[in-house]
C-alpha positions as CSV (number, residue, x, y, z in Angstrom):
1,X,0.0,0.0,0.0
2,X,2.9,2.3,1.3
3,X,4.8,1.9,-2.1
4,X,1.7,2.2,-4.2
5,X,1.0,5.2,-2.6
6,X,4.5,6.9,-2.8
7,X,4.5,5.7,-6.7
8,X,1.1,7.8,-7.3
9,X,2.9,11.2,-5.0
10,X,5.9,10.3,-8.0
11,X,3.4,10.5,-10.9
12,X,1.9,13.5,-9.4
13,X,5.1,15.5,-8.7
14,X,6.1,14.9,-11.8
15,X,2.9,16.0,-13.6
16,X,3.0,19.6,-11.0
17,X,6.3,20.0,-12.4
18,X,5.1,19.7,-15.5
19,X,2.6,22.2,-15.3
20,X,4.6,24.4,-13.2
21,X,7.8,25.1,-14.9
22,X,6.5,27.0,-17.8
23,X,4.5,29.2,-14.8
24,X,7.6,29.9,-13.4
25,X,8.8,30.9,-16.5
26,X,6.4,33.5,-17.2
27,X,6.9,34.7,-14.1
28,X,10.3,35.5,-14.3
29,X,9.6,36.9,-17.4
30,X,7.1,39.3,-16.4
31,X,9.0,40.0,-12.9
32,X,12.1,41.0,-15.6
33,X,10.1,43.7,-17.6
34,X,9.8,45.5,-14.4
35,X,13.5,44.8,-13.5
36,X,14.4,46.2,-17.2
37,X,12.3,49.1,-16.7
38,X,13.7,50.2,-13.6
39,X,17.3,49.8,-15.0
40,X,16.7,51.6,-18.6
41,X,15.2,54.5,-16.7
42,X,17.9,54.5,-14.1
43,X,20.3,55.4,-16.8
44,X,18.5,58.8,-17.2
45,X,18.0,60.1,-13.7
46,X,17.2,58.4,-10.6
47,X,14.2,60.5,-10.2
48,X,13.0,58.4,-13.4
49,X,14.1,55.4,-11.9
50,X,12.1,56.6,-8.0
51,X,9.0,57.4,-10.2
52,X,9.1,54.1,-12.0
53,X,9.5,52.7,-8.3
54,X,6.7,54.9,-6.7
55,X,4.2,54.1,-10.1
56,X,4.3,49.9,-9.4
57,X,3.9,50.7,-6.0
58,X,0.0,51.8,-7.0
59,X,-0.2,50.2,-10.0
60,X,0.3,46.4,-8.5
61,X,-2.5,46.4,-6.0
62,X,-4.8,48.1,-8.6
63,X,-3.7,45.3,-11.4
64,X,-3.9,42.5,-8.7
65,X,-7.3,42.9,-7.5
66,X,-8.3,42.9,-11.1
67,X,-5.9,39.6,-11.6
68,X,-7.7,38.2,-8.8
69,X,-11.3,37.9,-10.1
70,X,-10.0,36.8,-13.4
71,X,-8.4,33.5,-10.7
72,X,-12.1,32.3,-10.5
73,X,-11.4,30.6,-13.9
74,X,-9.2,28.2,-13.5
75,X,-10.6,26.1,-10.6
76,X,-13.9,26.6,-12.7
77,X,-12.4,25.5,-16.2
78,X,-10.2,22.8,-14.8
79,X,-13.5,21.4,-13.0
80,X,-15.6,21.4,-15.9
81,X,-12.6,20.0,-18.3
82,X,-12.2,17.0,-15.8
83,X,-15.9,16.5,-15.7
84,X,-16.3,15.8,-19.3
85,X,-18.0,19.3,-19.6
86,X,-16.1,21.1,-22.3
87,X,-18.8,22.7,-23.9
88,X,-19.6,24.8,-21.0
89,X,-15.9,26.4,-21.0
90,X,-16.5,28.6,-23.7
91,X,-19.2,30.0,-21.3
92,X,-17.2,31.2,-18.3
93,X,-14.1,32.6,-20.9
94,X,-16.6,34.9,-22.3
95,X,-18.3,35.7,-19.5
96,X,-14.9,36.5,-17.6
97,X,-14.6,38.6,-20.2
98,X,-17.0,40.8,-19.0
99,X,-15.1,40.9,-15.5
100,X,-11.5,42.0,-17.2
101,X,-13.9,44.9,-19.1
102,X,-16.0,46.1,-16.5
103,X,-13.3,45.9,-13.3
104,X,-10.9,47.9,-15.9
105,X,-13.2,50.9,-15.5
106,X,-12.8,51.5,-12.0
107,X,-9.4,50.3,-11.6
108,X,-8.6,51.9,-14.3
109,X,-10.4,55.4,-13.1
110,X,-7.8,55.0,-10.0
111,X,-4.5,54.6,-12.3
112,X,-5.4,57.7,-14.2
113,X,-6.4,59.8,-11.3
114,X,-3.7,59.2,-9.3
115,X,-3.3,62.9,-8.0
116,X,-5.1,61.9,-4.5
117,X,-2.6,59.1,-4.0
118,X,0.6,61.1,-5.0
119,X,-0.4,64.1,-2.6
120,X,-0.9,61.4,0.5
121,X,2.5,60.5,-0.4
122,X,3.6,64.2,0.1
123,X,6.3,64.0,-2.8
124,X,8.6,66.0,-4.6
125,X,6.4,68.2,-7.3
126,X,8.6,67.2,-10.0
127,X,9.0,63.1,-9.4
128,X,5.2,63.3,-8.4
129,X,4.6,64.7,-12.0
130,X,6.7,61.7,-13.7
131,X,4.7,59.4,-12.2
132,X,1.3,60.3,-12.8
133,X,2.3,60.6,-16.3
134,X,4.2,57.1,-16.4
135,X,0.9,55.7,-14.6
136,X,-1.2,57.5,-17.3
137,X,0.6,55.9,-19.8
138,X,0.0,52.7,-19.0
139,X,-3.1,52.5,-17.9
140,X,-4.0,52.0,-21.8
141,X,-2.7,48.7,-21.8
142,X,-5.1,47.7,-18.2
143,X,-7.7,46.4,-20.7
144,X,-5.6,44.2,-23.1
145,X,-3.7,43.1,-19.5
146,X,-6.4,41.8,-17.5
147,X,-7.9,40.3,-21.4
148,X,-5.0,38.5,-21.8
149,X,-4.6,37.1,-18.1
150,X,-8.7,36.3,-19.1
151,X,-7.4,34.1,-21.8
152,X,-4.4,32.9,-19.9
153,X,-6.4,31.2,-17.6
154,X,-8.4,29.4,-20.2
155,X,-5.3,27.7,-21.0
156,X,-4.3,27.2,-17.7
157,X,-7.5,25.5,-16.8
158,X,-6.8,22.6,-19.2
159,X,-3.5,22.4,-18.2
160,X,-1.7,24.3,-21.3
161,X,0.8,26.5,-19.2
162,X,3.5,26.5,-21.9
163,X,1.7,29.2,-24.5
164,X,1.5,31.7,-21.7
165,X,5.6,31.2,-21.0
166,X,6.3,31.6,-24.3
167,X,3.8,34.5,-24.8
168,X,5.6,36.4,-21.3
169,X,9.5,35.6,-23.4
170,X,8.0,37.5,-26.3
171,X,6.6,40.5,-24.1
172,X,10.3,40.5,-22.7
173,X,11.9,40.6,-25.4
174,X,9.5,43.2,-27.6
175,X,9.6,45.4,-24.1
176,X,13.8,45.7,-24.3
177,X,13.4,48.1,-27.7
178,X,10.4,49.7,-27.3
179,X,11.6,50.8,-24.2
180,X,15.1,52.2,-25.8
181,X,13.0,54.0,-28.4
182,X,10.8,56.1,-26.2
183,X,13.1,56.3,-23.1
184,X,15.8,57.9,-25.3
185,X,13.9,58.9,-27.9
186,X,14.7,57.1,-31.4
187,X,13.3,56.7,-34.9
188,X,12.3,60.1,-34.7
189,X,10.6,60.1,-31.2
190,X,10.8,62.3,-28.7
191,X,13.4,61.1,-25.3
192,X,10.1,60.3,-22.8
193,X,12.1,59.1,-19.9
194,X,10.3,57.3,-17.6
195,X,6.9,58.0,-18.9
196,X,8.4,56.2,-22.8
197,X,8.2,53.0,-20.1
198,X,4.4,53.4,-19.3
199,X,4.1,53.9,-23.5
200,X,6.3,50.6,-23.8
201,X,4.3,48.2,-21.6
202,X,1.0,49.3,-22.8
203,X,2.2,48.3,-26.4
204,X,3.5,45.0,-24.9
205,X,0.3,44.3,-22.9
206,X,-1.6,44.9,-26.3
207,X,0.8,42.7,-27.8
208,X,0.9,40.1,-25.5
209,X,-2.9,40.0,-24.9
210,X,-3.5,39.6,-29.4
211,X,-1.3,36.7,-29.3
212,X,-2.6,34.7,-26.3
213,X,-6.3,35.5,-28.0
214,X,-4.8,34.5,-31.7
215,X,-3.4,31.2,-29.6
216,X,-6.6,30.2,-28.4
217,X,-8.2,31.2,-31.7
218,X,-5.7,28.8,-34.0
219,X,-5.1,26.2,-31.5
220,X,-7.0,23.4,-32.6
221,X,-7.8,21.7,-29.0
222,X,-8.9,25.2,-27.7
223,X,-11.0,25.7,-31.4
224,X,-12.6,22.4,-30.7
225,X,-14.9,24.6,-27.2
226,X,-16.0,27.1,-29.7
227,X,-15.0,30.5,-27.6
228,X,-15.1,32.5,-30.6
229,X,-17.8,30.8,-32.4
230,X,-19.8,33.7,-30.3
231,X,-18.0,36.7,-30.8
232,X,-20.4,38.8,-28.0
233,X,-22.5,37.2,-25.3
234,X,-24.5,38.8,-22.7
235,X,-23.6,39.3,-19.0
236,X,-25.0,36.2,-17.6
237,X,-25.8,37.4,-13.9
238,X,-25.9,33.9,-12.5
239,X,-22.4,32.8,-14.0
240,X,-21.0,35.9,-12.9
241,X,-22.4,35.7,-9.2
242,X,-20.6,32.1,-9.0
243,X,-16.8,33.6,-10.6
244,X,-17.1,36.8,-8.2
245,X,-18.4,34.7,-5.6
246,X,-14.8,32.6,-6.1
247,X,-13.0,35.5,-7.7
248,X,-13.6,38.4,-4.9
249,X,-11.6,36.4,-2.3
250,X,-8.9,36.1,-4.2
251,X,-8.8,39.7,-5.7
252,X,-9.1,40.9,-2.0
253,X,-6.3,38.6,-0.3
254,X,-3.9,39.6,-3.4
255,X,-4.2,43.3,-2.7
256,X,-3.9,42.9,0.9
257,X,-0.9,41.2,0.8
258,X,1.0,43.5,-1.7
259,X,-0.6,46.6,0.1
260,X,0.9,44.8,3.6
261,X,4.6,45.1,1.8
262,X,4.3,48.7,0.9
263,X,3.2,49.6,4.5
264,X,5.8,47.9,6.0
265,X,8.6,49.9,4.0
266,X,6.5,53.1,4.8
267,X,6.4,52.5,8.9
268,X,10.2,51.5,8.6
269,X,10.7,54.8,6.2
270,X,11.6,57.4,9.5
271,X,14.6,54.9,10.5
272,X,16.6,55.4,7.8
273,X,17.6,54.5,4.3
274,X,19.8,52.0,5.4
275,X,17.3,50.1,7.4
276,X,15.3,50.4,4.4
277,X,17.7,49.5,2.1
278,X,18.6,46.4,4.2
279,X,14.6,45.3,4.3
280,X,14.7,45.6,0.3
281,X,17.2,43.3,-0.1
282,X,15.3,40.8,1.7
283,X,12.0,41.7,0.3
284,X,13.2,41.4,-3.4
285,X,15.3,37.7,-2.4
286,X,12.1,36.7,-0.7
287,X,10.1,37.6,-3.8
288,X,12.1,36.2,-6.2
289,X,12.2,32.7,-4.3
290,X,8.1,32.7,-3.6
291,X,7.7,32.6,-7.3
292,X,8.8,28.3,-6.9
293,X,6.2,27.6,-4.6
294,X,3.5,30.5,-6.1
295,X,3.9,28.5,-9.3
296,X,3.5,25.2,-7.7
297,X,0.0,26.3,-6.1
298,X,-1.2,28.0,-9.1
299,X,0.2,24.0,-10.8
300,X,-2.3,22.3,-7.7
301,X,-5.5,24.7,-8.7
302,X,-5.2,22.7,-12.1
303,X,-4.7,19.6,-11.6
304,X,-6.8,19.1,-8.0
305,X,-9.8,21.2,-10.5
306,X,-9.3,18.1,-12.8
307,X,-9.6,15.6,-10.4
308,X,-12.6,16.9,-8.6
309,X,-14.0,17.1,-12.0
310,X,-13.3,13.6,-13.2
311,X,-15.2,12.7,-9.4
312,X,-11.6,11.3,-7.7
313,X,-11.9,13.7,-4.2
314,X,-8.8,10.9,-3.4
315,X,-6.9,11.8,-6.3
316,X,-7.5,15.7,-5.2
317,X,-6.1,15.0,-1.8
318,X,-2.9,12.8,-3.3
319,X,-2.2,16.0,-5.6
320,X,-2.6,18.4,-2.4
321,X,0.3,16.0,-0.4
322,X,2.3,15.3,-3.4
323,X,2.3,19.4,-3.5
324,X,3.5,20.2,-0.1
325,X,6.3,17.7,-0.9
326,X,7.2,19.3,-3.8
327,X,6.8,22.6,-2.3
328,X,8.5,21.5,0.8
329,X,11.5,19.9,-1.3
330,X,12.4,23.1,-3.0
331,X,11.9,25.5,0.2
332,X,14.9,23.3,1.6
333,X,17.1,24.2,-1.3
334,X,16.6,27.4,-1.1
335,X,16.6,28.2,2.7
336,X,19.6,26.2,2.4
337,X,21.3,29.0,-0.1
338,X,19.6,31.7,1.6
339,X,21.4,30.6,4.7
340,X,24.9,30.0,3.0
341,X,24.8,32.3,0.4
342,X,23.6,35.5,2.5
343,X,26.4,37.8,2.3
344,X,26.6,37.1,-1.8
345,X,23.4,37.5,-2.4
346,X,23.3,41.2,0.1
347,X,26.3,41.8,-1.9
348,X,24.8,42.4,-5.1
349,X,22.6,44.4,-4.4
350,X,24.7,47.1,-2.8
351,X,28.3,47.6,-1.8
352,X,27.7,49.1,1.9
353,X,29.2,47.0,4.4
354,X,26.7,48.4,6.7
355,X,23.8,47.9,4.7
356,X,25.2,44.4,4.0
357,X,25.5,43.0,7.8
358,X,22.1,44.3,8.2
359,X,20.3,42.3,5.5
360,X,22.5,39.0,6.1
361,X,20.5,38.7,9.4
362,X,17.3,40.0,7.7
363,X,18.0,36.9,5.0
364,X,18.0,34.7,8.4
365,X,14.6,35.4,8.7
366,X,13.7,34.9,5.4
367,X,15.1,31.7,5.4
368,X,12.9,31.0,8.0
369,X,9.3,32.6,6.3
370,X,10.3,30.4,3.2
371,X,8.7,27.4,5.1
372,X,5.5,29.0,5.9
373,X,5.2,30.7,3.3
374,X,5.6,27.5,0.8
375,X,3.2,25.5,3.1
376,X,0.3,28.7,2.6
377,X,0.7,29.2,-0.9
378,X,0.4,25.5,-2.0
379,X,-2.5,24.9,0.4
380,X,-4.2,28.2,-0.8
381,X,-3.8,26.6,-4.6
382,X,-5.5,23.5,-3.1
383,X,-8.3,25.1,-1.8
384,X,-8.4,27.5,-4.8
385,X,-9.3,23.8,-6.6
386,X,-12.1,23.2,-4.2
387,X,-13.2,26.0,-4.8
388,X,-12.8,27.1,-1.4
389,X,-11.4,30.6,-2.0
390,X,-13.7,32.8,1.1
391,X,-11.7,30.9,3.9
392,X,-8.1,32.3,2.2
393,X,-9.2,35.8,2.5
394,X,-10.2,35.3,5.6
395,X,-7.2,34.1,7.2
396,X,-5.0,36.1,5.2
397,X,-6.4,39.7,6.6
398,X,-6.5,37.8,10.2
399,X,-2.7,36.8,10.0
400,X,-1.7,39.7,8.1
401,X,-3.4,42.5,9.5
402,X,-4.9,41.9,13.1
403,X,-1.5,39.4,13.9
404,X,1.3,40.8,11.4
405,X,1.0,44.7,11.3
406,X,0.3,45.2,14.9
407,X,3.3,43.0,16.0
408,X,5.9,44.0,13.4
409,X,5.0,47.7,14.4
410,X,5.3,46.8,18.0
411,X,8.6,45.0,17.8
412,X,10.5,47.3,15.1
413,X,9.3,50.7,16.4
414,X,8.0,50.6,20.0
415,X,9.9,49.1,23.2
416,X,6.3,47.7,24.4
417,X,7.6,44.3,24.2
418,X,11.4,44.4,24.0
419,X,13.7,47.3,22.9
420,X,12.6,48.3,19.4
421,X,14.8,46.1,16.4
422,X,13.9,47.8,13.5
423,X,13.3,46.0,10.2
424,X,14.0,43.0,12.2
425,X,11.1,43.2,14.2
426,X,8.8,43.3,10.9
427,X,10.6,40.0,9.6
428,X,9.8,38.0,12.7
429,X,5.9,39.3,12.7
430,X,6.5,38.1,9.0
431,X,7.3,34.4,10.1
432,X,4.7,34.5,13.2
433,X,1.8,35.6,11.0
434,X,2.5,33.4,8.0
435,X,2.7,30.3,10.2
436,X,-0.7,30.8,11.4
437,X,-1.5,31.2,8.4
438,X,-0.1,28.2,7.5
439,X,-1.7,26.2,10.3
440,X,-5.1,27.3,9.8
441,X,-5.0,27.2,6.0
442,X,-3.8,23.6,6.6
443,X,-6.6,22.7,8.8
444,X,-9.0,24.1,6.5
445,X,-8.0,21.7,3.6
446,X,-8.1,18.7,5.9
447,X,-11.3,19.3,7.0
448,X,-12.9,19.9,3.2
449,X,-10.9,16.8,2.5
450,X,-12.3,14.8,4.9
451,X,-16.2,15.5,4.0
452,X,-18.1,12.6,2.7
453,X,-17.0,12.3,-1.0
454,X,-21.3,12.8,-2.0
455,X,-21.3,16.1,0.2
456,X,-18.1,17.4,-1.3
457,X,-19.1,16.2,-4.7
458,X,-22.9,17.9,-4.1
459,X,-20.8,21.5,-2.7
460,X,-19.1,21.9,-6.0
461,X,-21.6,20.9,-8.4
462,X,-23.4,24.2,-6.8
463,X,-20.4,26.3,-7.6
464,X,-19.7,25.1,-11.3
């Protein structure tokens, strides 16, 4: 039984890495067009670069929220493709187009006027005035962004992960010259600084968004569910109830998380910029690693959608442990460089020694959160596949907000509890909240897993 069961976590490992690998991919693709954007405009003034800085810092929690209804689809696709209910796919892509349309309004209505948000942040006049018009710049390409993560997650719902990588190389690589010509001004257009990166992504997101629709459109699998065979369907309220119902959640916890990361550099802002610059370092290492395990849930959604769909609820819960191991597997490796590697990886970033020896005892911590962090990620993506996505936004904004904020505050800026430790103190609220997290996220997914298979069957049939 023992080996039968450990041969079925090998198949499933091997199918998440499947799946997962080309996610990865396209994240490190799209996490690079920020990277280039911030080093092309760096090389005209670092009040570009700061506005380009100060620009994602709104931007992402706008763009997220609207990436996080859009995440109702592929739990829902995945289910229905598993179930032997293609036919009803076409359905939820069109009517998620409706979402991507109508939450670009609003979102987008926030992007353009962004003058509220820049006076809060009480900055200078003329980096305040670069930003709004970076930000106003690319809030033409919201649409054809939150479209193309629309179609993404079509593909993603049957398990074709690779198009999207692909797709996120090209953006890359299209962004690189675009970016030259308006930045510096080429081919007879005028030198746009910062703002010629705004004009650069929009064009990318346009691009990116046509070619992920003209995928879909040629490929014959997706051809065969007849998405286009409709060019324009009407809002269907019911089918849009059940998406927000699972997309809200998710839209919510995503902003709420990114939104906790820009507070926490703001409260640690009147300690210094070396304190900051320390907390960067581990922020971006931290980010960059969570991308393994982020792809690895989004991996789980998929394939624990398809098995729920196809009526195996044991199959589900074999995917959901052979996850965690996977998960678990990886988070060892890289704690294990963290740990080792710490000064190298402080190092180049920065060459202040000071700065340095702070963040090598930050990069302790992280070390540390990687655990967590893997275990609440990869469980979220499990229960994002039973379609369980209310109980994540709940314990996100618990440990986050009412456990995270208030102790990292407390520990890094007040001598309530112990004599304040600066950016310190925030990393070990980091590790205290995510682990509850973690737990309760856990026990969440055991007990949906261990509902009668009829009643669990019965809950998602509603939902579909």
């Amino acid at each position: 039984m023992n080996f039968r069961l450990l041969s079925e976590y090998h198949i499933d490992i091997k199918k998440l890495i499947k799946i997962a690998i080309p996610i990865l991919l396209a994240q490190v693709a799209q996490n690079s067009m920020g990277l280039v954007d911030t080093i092309m405009a760096g090389r005209v003034s670092s009040t570009d670069m700061a506005a380009i800085s100060v620009g994602a810092s709104i931007w992402l929690p706008l763009v997220l929220f609207g990436h996080g209804l859009l995440l109702a689809l592929p739990p829902t696709i995945s289910y229905l493709n598993g179930s032997g209910q293609r036919h009803r796919i076409a359905h939820q892509v069109r009517q998620g187009i409706w979402i991507a349309l109508a939450s670009s309004i609003p979102l987008g209505l926030l992007i353009y006027y962004n003058d509220f948000i820049l006076q809060l942040m009480q900055m200078d006049s003329h980096m305040a005035q670069i930003t709004r018009d970076y930000l106003q710049a690319m809030v033409w390409g919201l649409p054809a962004y939150l479209l193309l993560v629309n179609f993404r997650c079509l593909n993603d719902g049957i398990a074709k992960t690779k198009p999207a990588m692909v797709i996120a190389f090209f953006g890359l690589m299209l962004n690189i010259p675009l970016n030259y010509i308006f930045i510096y001004g080429k081919l007879g257009v005028p030198a746009l600084g910062a703002v010629g990166c705004g004009v650069a992504t929009a064009i990318v997101n346009w691009s990116m968004c046509l070619m992920m629709m003209g995928y879909s459109y040629f490929n014959r699998q997706e051809r065969q569910l007849k998405v286009f065979h409709q060019v324009i369907e009407k809002p269907n309220l019911i089918t849009l109830k059940k998406l927000l119902q699972l997309g809200l959640p998710i839209a919510v916890a995503l902003c709420c998380e990114v939104a906790l990361f820009a507070l926490t550099a703001l409260l640690l802002s009147p300690l210094g910029a070396t304190i900051v610059a320390s907390h960067q370092i581990a922020l971006n290492t931290s980010s960059f690693i969570f991308m393994f395990p982020m792809s690895i849930g989004m991996a789980t959604t998929i394939l624990v959608g398809q098995a729920l769909g196809s009526g195996s609820p044991e199959k589900a819960k074999n995917i959901a442990y052979a996850a965690l191991i996977l998960g678990l597997t990886i988070t060892v490796i890289t704690a294990f460089i963290t740990i080792f590697f710490r000064y190298e990886i402080a190092a180049i970033f920065v060459t202040d020694e000071i700065v340095i020896s702070m963040a090598t005892g930050l990069l302790l911590l992280a070390a540390i959160y990687q655990f967590s962090d893997t275990i609440q990620v990869v469980v979220s993506g499990v229960l994002r596949g039973y379609k369980d996505t209310q109980v994540i936004l709940y314990i996100t904004l618990f440990a986050y907000w009412i456990i995270g904020v208030p102790l990292g505050y407390t520990l890094a800026r007040t001598n309530l509890l112990i004599p304040n430790i600066g950016a310190q103190g925030f990393w070990i609220a980091f590790v205290v909240s995510l682990t509850f997290a973690a737990v309760l996220l856990f026990y969440r997914m055991r007990k949906i897993q261990s509902l009668n298979d009829d009643v669990l069957m019965a809950r998602l049939e509603k939902l579909k």
